[in-house]
C-alpha positions in Angstrom: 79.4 36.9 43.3 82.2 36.8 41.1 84.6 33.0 41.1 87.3 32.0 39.1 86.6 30.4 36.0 87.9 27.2 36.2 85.7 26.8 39.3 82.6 27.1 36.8 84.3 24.9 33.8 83.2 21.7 33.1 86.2 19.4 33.0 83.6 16.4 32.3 82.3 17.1 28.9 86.0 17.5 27.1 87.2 15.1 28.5 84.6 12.5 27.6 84.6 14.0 23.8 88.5 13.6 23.8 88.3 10.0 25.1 85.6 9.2 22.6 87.8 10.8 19.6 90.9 8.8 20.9 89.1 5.6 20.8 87.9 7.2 17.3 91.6 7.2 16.2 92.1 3.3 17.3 89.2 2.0 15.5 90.3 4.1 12.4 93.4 2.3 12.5 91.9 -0.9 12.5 89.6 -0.4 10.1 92.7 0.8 7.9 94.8 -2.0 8.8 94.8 -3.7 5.7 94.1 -1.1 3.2 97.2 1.0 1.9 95.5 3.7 0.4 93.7 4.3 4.1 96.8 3.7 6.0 97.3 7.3 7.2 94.0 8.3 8.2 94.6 7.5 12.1 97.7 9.4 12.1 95.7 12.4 10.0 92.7 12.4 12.9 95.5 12.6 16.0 96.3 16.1 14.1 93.2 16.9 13.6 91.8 15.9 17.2 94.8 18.0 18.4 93.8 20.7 16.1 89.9 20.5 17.6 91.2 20.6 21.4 92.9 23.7 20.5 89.5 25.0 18.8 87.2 24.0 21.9 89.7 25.6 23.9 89.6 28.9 22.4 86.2 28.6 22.0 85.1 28.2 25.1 86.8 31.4 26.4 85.5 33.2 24.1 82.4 35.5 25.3 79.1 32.9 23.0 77.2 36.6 22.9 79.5 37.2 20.0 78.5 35.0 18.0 75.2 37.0 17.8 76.7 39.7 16.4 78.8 38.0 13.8 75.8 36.0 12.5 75.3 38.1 9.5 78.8 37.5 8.6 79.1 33.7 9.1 76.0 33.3 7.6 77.3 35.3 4.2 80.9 33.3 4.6 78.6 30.1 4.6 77.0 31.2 1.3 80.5 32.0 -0.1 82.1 28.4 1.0 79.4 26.3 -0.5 79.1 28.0 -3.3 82.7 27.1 -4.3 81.8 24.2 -3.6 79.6 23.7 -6.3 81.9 25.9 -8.7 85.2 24.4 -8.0 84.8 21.7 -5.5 86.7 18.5 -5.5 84.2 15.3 -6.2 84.9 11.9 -4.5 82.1 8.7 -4.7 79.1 10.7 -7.2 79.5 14.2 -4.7 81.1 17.3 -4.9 81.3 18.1 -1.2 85.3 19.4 -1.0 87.4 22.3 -0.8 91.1 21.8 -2.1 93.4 22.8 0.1 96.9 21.5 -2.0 99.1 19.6 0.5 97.0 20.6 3.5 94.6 18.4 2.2 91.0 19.4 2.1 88.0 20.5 4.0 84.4 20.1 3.5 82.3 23.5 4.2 79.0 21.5 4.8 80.4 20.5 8.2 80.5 24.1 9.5 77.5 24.9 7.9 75.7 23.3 10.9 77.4 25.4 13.3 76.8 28.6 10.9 73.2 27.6 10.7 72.6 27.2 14.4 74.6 30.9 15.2 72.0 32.1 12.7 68.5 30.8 13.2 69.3 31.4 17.3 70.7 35.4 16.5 67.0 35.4 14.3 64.9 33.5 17.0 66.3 35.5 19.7 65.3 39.0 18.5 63.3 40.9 20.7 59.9 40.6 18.7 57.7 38.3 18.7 57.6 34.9 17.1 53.6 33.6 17.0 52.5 33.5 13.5 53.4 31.7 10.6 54.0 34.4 8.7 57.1 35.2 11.4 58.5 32.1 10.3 59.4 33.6 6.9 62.9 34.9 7.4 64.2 31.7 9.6 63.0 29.8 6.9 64.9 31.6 4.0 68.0 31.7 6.4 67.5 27.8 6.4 66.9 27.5 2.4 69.9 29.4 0.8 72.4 26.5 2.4 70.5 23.8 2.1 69.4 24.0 -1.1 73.7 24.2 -1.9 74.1 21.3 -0.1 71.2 19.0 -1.6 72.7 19.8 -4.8 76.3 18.6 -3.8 74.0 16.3 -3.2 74.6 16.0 0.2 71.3 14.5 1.9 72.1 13.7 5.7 73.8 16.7 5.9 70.8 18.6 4.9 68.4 16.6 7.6 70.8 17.6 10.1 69.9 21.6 9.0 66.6 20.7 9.1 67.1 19.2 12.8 68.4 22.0 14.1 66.1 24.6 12.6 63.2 22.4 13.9 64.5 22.2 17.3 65.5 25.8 17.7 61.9 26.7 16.5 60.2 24.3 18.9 61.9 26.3 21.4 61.6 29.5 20.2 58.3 30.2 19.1 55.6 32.0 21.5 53.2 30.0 19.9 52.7 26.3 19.2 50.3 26.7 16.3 53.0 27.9 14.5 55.4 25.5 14.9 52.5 22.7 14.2 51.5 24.3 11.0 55.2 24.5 10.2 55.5 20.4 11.4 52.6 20.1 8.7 54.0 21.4 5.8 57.4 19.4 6.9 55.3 16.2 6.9 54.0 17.3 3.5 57.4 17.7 2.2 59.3 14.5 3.2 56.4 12.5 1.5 56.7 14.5 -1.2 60.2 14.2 -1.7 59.9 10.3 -1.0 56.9 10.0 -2.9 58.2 11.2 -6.2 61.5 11.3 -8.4 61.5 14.5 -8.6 63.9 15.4 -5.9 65.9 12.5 -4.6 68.8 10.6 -6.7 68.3 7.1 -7.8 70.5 5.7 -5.4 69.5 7.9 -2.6 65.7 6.6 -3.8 67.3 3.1 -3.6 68.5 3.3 -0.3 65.1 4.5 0.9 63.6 1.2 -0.9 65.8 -0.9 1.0 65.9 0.4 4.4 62.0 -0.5 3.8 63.2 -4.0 2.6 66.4 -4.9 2.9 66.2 -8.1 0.9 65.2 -6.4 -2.6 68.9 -5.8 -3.7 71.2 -7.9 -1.3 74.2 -7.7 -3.8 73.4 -4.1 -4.8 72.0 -1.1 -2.4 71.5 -3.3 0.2 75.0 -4.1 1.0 75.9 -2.0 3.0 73.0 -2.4 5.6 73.2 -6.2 5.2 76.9 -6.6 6.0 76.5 -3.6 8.7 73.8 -5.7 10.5 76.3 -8.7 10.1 79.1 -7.1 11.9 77.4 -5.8 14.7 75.7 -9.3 15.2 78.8 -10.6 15.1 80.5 -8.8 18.0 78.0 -10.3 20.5 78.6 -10.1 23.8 82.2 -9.3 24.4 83.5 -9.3 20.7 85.8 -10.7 18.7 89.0 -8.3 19.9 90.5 -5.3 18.5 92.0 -5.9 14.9 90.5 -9.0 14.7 87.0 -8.7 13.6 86.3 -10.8 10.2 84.0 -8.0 8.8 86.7 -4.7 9.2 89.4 -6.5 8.4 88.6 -8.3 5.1 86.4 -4.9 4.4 83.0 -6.0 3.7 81.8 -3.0 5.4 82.4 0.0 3.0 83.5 3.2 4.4 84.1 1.7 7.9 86.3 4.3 8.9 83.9 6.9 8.1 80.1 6.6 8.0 80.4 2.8 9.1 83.1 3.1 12.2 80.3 1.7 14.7 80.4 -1.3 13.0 84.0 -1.8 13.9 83.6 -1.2 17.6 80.2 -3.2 17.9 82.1 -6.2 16.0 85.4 -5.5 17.6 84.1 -4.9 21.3 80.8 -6.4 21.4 77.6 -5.1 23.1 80.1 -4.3 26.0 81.9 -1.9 24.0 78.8 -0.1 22.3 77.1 0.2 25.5 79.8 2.3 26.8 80.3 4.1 23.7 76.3 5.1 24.0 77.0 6.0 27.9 79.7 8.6 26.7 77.6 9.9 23.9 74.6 9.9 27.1 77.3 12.4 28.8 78.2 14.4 26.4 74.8 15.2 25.2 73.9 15.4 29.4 76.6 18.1 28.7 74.6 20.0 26.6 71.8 20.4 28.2 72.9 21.4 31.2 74.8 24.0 29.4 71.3 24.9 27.9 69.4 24.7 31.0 72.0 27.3 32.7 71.9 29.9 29.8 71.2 33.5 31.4 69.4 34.6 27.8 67.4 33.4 25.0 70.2 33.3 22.3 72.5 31.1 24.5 69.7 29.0 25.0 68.9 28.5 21.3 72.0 28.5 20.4 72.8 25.6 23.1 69.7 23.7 22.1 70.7 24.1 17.9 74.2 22.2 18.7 72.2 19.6 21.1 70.4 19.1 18.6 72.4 17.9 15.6 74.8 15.5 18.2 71.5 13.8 19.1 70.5 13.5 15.4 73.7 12.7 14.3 74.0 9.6 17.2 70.7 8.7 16.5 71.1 8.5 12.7 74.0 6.7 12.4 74.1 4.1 15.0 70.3 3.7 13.7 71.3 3.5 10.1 74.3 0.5 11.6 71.5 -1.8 13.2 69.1 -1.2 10.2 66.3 1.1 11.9 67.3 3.9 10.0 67.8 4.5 6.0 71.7 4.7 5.5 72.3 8.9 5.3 75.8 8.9 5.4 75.6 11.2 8.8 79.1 10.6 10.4 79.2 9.7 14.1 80.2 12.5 16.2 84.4 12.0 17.3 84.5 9.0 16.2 84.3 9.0 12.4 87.0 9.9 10.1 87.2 13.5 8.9 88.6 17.0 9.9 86.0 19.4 9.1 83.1 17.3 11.0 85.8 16.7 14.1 86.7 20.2 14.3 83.1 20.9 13.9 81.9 18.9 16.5 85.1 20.6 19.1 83.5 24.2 17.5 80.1 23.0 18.9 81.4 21.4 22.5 83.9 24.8 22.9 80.4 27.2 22.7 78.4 24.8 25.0 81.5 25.1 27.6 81.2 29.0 27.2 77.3 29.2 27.6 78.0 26.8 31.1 80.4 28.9 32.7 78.5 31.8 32.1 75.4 30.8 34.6 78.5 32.9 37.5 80.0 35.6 36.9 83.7 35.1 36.1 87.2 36.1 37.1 89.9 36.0 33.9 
């Protein structure tokens, strides 16, 4: 039976990711309150949350099943982005992670990578062959290599875990068979404690961080900064907080890059456990969202491609509201509408756009 296609469009999910993004742009502007240099940043993230709602808007009228057949050329325009990148990119804080865009500004390519990376391992996972042996695994597994491999060496870390994510959720979904995909959590295993194990991949102050997420009194004054005066502020909120603009931590800046990486901090200090609770219950509806947008897909591609996007919000929420309290190593994942930054905000409205399509698709639709 054919309906009209607002009667299949879930109003719920944009909304609470535009409520979430304005509340984004007030804490920005706190955090920023004191610090000239910062002082446009709210104003920059109202343009770009407008420039996102436009993105989710289009997106989510336009027919997900075409993504499968563009795969092969966002996955090649993914190559071609990061690899300027790392021939002409801008650097800012020890990475090279930006495209210049002159007065525009700039945008950072890793952010869509996540979305090109999920369009391609579903389009791959959702062939018509069969999936059930580890030598199957092959191709996924080169799609996954070629841009992460360009974004370690920005170096770019969290982004990189959040690849990983994705692939391994997409695969635990579509494989036929489990022993694949527990050989392939083996030699994952294998890997991280490889990587942690030794110098021969990780940079010294990525190794650092590691080292004090494991004890965060080794270098108080030093590495462990951040997390120390992040565990501060959030303690410091208590119950109800201390009020907007006037938590000690933001305002004086003892938190670095609290309008970014850190812009939890400033709610949890500035609102209290009130205030993070309901941040976590909108994060619970938007990812809620998702999966009911998964659990309605009609085909295997919308549903790995659903689950791939699920996937990196979770990590990303888990991560860094982990990484705030201290039961996570600092990754420098932004949070999802809330943190400071175009290209992961119009990302993230990218991601929400497709999960509204794959939804509305369970009926049959009237244009």
């Amino acid at each position: 039976m054919d309906r009209p296609w607002y009667r299949s469009y879930n109003f719920v999910l944009p909304a609470v990711c535009v409520l979430i993004t304005l509340a984004g742009i007030l804490f920005i502007h706190s955090a920023t309150l004191h610090d000239p240099a910062a002082s446009t940043e709210a104003k920059k993230q109202a343009l770009y949350l407008v420039a996102g709602i436009a993105v989710m808007t289009a997106f989510s009228a336009l027919d997900y099943h075409y993504w499968k057949k563009w795969a092969p050329y966002l996955y090649a325009l993914n190559l071609i982005l990061l690899g300027i990148v790392l021939a002409r990119g801008q650097s800012e804080l020890g990475a090279q992670r930006w495209i210049s865009l002159g007065p525009l500004g700039t945008f950072q390519p890793s952010e869509f990578a996540k979305f090109f990376v999920a369009v391609t391992l579903a389009a791959m996972l959702s062939e018509k062959r069969k999936y059930d042996k580890l030598l199957d695994l092959v191709n996924p597994l080169i799609a996954l290599a070629f841009p992460a491999l360009l974004i370690v060496k920005q170096p770019d870390l969290g982004t990189t875990l959040v690849l990983g994510a994705i692939f391994t959720t997409q695969l635990f979904f579509g494989l036929d068979n489990l022993r694949a995909f527990a050989l392939y959590a083996g030699g994952v295993i294998a890997t991280a404690l490889f990587t942690v194990g030794t110098p021969f991949v990780l940079k010294p102050f990525q190794r650092s961080r590691l080292l004090v997420f494991l004890n965060p009194n080794a270098d108080p004054q030093g590495a462990g900064w951040n997390l120390n005066q992040s565990k501060i502020a959030v303690g410091d909120g208590q119950l109800l907080g201390r009020g907007l603009f006037h938590g000690s931590q933001t305002q004086l800046n003892f938190v670095p890059e609290h309008s970014r990486d850190f812009i939890f901090t400033v709610l949890a200090e500035e609102t209290g456990f009130i205030g993070a609770l309901a941040l976590l219950a909108a994060y619970a509806a938007v990812l809620w969202g998702g999966v009911a947008a998964v659990a309605s897909s009609r085909d295997k591609f919308g549903a790995l491609l659903g689950v791939g996007l699920v996937a990196m919000f979770a990590f990303h929420i888990l991560v860094n509201v982990g990484m705030t309290l201290g039961i996570m190593p600092i990754t420098g994942i932004p949070l999802p509408f809330m943190s400071f930054g175009g290209s992961a905000l119009i990302t993230n409205f990218m991601a929400i756009g497709v999960l509204l399509n794959i939804y509305m698709q369970r009926h049959r639709l009237v244009f």
